[in-house]
C-alpha positions in Angstrom: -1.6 -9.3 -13.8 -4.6 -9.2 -11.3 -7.0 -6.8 -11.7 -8.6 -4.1 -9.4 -11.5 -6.0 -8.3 -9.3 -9.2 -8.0 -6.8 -7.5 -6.1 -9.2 -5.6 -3.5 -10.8 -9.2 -2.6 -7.0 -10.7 -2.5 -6.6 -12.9 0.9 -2.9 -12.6 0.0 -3.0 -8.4 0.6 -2.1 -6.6 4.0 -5.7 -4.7 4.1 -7.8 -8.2 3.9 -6.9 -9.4 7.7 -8.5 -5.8 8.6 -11.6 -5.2 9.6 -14.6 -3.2 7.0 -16.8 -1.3 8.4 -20.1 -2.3 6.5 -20.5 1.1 4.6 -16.9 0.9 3.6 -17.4 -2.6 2.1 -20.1 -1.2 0.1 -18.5 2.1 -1.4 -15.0 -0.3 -2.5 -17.9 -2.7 -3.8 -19.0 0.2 -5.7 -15.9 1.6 -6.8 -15.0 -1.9 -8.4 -18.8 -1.7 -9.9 -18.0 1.2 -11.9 -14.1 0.8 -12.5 -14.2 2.0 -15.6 -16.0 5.0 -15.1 -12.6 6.5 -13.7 -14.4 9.9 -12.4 -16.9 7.9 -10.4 -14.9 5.6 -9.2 -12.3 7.8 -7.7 -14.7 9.8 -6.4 -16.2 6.6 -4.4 -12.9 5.7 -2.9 -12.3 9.3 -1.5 -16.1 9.6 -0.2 -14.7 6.1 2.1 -11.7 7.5 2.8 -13.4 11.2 4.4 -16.3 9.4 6.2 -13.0 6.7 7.3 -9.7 8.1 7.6 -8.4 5.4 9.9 -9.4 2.3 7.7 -6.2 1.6 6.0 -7.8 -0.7 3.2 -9.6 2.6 1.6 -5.8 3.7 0.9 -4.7 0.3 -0.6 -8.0 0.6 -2.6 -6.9 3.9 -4.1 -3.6 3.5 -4.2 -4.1 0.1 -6.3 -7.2 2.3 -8.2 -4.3 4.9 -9.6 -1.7 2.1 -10.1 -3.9 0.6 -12.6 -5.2 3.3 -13.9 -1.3 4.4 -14.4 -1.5 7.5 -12.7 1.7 6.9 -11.1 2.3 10.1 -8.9 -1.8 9.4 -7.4 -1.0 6.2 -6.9 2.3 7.7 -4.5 0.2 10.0 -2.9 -2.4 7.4 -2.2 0.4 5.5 -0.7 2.0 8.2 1.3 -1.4 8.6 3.1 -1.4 5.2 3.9 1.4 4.8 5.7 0.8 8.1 7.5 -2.4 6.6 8.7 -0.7 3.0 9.2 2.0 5.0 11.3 -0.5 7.0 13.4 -2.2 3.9 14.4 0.8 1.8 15.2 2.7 4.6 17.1 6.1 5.4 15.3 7.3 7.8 13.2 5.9 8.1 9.2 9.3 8.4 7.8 10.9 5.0 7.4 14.1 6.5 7.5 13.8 6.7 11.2 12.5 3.0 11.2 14.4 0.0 12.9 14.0 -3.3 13.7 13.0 -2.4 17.5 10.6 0.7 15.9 7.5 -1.6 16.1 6.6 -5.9 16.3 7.0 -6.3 12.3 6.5 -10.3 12.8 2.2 -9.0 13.7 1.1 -9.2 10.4 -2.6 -8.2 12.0 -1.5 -4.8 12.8 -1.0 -1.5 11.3 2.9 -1.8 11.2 2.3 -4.9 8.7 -0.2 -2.8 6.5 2.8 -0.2 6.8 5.4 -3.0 5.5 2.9 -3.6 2.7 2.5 0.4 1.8 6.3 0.8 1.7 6.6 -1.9 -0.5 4.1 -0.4 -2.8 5.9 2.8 -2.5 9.5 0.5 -3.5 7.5 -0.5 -7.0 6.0 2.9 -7.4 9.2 4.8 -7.0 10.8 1.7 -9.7 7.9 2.4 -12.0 8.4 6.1 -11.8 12.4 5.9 -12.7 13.2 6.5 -9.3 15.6 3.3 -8.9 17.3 5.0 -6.1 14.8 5.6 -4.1 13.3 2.2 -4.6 16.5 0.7 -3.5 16.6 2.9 -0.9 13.5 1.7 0.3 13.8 -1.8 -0.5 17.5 -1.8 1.6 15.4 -0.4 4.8 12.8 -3.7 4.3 15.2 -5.6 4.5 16.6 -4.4 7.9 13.4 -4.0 9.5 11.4 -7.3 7.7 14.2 -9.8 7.1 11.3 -12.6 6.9 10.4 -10.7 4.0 7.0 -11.1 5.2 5.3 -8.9 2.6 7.7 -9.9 -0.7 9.7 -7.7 -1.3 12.7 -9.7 -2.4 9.9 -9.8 -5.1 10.8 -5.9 -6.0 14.4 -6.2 -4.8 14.8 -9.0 -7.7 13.1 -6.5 -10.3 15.2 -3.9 -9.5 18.5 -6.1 -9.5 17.1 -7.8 -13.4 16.6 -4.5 -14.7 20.4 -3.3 -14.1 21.7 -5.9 -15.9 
């Protein structure tokens, strides 16, 4: 498994196309720094995420902080902020319920709708982690309708989900 830092300077993750402001760069610098001084760090990431509100890699930051730190239920709520902010900036509604195909370009993987994918994937594992297969399917069902290039992975979750039914 990767770890924080490794996965905050992953060219594989939807929040590395998108642009850091300098001071932002800094304080996820910093929050990587002092990882295991949990206190600090967290407070780091949510000192980026009040002066930046809009920069959705500050929510994969914390939402990836909490995930391995297991705090589970941060983790969600880092992720549900996420995708509220991922929404607001791409125009469409934050519950993905409401979500088709036509909702938004899904194939612009330099946009705020592909950081969005990303999120509700996260969401998909979270939700799995946190015993919640049926929302995670849920989720993972509505990827599939609106992604069907599976551009962020998750068929990855999807074949998770399907090994640990049987």
């Amino acid at each position: 498994m990767k770890s924080f830092a490794d996965q905050l300077n992953s060219d594989h993750s939807a929040a590395s196309s998108m642009p850091l402001p300098p001071l932002v760069q800094q304080l996820l610098q910093e929050a990587v720094a002092v990882y295991s001084q949990a206190n600090r760090a967290e407070a780091i990431l949510w000192s980026a995420q009040a002066m930046y509100p809009e920069c959705l890699p500050v929510y994969f930051a914390l939402y990836k902080f909490y995930f391995y730190k297991g705090r589970l239920h941060d983790a969600e709520r880092a992720t549900r902020l996420g995708l509220a902010a991922a929404s607001r900036q791409a125009g469409f509604d934050v519950n993905w319920h409401r979500l088709t195909i036509t909702t938004a370009d899904w194939s612009d993987t330099l946009g705020p709708q592909h950081f969005y994918l990303f999120s509700l994937k996260a969401l998909a594992f979270i939700c799995l982690r946190l015993d919640r297969r049926s929302e995670s399917q849920a989720i993972l069902s509505k990827l599939a309708q609106i992604d069907p290039g599976d551009s962020v992975g998750a068929s990855v979750i999807r074949d998770l989900v399907a090994g640990s039914e049987n």
